[in-house]
N, C-alpha and C positions, 0 to 999 in steps of 0.2 A: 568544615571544608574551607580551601583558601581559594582565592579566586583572582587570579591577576587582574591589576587595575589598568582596565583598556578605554578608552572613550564613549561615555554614555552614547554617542550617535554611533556607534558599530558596537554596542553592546550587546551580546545575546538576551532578548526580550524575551524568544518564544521558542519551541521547538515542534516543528512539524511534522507528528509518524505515520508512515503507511501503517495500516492494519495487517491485513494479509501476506504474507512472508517475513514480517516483524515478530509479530505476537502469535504466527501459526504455522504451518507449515507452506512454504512456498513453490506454487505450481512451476516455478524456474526450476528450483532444483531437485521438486521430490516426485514428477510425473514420470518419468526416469522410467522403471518398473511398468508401469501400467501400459506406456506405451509402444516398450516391447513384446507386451503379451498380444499387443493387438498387429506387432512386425512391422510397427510405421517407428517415424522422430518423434521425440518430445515436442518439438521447433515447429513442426508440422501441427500437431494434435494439438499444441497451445493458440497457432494461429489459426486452427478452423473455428476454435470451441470460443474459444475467448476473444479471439481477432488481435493478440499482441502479436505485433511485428509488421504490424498494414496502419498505413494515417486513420487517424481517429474519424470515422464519418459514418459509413449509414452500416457495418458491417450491426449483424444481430444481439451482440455481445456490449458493444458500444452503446446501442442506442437502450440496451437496456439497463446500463449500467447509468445512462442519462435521463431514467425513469419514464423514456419512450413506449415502450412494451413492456408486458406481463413475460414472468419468466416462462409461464407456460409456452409463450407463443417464444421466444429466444431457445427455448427446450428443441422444440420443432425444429428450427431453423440450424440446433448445434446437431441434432441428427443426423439431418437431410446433407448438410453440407459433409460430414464426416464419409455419411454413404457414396455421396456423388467422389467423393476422392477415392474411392478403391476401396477403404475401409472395413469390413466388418468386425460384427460382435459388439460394436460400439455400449456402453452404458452411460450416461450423464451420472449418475450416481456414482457408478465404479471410479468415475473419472474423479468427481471431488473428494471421495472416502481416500483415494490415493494421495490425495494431497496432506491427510491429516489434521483435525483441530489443532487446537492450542497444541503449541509448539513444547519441546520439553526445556527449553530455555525462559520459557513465558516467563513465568516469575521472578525469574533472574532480572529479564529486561522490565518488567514493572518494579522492581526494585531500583533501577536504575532510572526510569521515570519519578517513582520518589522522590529519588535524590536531586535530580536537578529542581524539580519543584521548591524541595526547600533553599534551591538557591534563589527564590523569585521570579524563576524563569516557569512563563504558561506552558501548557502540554496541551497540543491540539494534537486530535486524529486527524488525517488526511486522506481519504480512501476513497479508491472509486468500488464502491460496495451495491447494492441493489437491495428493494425493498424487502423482496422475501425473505430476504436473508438477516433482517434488522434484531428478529426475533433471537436469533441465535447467537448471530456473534457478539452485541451489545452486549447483552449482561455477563459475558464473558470480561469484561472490563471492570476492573475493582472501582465499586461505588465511592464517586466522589475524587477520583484523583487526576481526571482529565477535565480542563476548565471549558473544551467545547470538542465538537466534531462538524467536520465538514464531511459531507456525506455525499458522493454523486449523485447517486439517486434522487436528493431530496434539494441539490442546487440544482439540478439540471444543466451541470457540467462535469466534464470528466479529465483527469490527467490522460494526456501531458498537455490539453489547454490551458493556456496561462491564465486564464480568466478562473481557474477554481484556486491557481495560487494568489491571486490578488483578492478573493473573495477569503482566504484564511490571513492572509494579511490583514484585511481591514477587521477581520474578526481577531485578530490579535491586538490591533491599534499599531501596529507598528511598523516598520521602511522593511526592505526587500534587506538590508545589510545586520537586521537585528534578528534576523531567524535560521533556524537549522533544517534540512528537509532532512530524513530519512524513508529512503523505499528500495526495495529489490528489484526494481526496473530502471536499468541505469536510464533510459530513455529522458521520462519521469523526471529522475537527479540531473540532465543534463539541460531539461529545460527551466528549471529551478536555477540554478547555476547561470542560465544564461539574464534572469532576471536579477540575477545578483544576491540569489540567495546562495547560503555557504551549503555544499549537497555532498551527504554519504551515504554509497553504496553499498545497500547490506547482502550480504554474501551469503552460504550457504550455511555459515555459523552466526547468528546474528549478535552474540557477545563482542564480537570484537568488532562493530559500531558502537559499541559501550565503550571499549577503549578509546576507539575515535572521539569521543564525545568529550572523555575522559582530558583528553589533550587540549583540544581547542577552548574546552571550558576553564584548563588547568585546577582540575577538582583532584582529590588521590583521598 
């Protein structure tokens, strides 16, 4: 790989990826289906269940994802509010089986974390994820190729607080101008950006953040 010669203080040091809509299937673009069976918006049924699209604060989603509550008691609360909207039929299961595991590009994009690994550059996870779920989606991650994970759940912060990108910062060792974020909420990339990290928005194809990456890294 060649790598253009750019100034060690704006060097890429590290690269920072959401889990969830990176390496899986992403509830932005693949609830779609599910929540036409049920004759509401996707937009809708993401912000009751999960609370994207409302400020980060005491909604039930958030605070769980902030290791505040048990999912059991966050289950209850994605119920209750789906009911109180008009909603039925509702399932919390149906709801994330619709999302999909690992993604069918997964492998492609660990292949592509690989690579930049061999260019020196760390690979951290960055996700706002919850306990229950630790079980599951961890070792879905090939042993040994990401150098750390920042977890919501287990900082007790959550994107888009800046404080869980300063805590993957100092867990990288490195300035706001030496790392790459990647996530499926522009939100997310836009407060990343605003701290001076370089931020790509992954789409409904998440290959072509590999191109992105591809560019700014000038790797081929």
């Amino acid at each position: 790989f060649m790598k253009s010669q750019i100034g060690t203080e704006n060097d890429v040091k590290a690269i920072f990826w959401d889990f969830g809509g990176v390496f899986t299937g992403s509830p932005f673009f693949s609830v779609n289906n599910y929540a036409e069976t049920l004759g509401t918006e996707r937009e809708l049924l993401i912000r009751l269940v999960l609370g994207y699209g409302i400020p980060d604060g005491d909604h039930h989603w958030h605070r769980l994802e902030r290791g505040e509550i048990s999912m059991v008691e966050a289950a209850q609360e994605s119920v209750k509010a789906v009911t109180q909207a008009g909603i039925h039929n509702f399932n919390l299961k149906d709801f994330f089986s619709s999302m999909g595991g690992k993604s069918e590009n997964a492998d492609r994009m660990f292949e592509g974390v690989r690579k930049y690994k061999k260019l020196g550059i760390k690979q951290i996870i960055l996700s706002n994820n919850i306990q229950e779920f630790a079980k599951s989606w961890k070792p879905m991650l090939p042993k040994g190729l990401f150098n750390g994970i920042v977890d919501s759940s287990e900082v007790g912060v959550r994107k888009p607080d800046p404080e869980i990108f300063r805590i993957a910062l100092l867990k990288a060792e490195i300035n706001p101008a030496q790392a790459i974020f990647l996530d499926d909420y522009p939100e997310h990339v836009n407060v990343a950006r605003s701290m001076g990290i370089r931020g790509i928005n992954v789409g409904a194809n998440p290959l072509n953040a590999l191109t992105e990456l591809d560019e700014i890294l000038k790797v081929f």
